[in-house]
Kinemage of the C-alpha trace (Angstrom):
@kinemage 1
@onewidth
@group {chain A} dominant
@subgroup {mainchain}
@vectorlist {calphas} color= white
{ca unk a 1} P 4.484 13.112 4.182
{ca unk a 2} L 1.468 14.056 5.510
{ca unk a 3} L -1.623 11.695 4.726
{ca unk a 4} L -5.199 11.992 5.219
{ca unk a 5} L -6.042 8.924 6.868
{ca unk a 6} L -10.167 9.808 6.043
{ca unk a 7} L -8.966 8.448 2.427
{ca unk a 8} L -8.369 5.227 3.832
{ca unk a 9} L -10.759 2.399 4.959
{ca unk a 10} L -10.574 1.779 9.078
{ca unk a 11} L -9.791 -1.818 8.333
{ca unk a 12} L -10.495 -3.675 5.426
{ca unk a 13} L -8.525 -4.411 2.215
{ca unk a 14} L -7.406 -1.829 -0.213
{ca unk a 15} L -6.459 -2.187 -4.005
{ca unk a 16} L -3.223 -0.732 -5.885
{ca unk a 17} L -4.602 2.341 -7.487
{ca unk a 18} L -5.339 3.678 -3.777
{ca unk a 19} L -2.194 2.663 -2.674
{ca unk a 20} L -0.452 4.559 -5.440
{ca unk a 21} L -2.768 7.620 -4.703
{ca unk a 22} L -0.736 7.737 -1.453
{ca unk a 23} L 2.587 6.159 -1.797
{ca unk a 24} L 4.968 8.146 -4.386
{ca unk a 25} L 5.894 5.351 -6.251
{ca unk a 26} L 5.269 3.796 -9.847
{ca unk a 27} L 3.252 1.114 -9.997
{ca unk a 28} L 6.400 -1.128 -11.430
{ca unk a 29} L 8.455 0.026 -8.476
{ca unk a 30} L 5.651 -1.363 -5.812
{ca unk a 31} L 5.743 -4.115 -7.523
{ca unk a 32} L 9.710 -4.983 -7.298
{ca unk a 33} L 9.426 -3.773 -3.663
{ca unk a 34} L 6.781 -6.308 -2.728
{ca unk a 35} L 8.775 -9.068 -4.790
{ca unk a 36} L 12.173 -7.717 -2.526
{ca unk a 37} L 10.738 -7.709 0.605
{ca unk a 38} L 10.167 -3.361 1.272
{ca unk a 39} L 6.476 -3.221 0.268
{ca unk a 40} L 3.859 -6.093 1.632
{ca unk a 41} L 2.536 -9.034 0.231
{ca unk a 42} L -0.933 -8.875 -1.396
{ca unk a 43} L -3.721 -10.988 -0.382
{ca unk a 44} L -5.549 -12.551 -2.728
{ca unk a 45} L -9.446 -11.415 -2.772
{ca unk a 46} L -10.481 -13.751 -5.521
{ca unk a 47} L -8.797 -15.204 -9.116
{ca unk a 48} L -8.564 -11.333 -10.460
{ca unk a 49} L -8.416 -9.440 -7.485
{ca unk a 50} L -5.107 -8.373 -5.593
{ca unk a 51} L -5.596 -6.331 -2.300
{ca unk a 52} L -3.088 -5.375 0.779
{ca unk a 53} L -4.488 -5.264 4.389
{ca unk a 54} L -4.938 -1.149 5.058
{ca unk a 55} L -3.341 -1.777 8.079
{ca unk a 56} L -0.025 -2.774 6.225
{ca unk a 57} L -0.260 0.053 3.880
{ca unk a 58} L -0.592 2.219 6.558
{ca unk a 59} L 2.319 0.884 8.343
{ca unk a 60} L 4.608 1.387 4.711
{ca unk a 61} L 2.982 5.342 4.655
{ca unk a 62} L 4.438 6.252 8.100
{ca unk a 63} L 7.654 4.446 7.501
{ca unk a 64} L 8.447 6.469 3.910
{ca unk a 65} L 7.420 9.834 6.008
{ca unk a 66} L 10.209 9.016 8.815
{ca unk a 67} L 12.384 8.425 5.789
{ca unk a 68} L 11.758 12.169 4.288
């Protein structure tokens, strides 16, 4: 799976709807993967807002492309 890493921040925080532009996978299913364990934890931004550390969603991109 080749990914264009200019799409994604250096460091930072991103939100799901990039993550979903990059991983192949429903928004449900990242969901039950974070609750099991495959997918990261979020960090909480503020009361409303749900983010994942780039580097972590980086880290789940390159593991899915060793797995295709």
């Amino acid at each position: 799976m080749a990914v264009d890493k200019s799409l994604l921040p250096e460091i930072g925080f991103v939100r799901l709807p990039t993550i979903l532009a990059h991983v192949p996978v429903s928004r449900s299913l990242w969901w039950e993967g974070v609750r099991t364990g495959r997918f990261p934890k979020p960090v909480k931004l503020a009361p409303r807002v749900t983010a994942w550390r780039v580097e972590d969603v980086r880290s789940v991109i390159l593991t899915l492309g060793r797995k295709t």
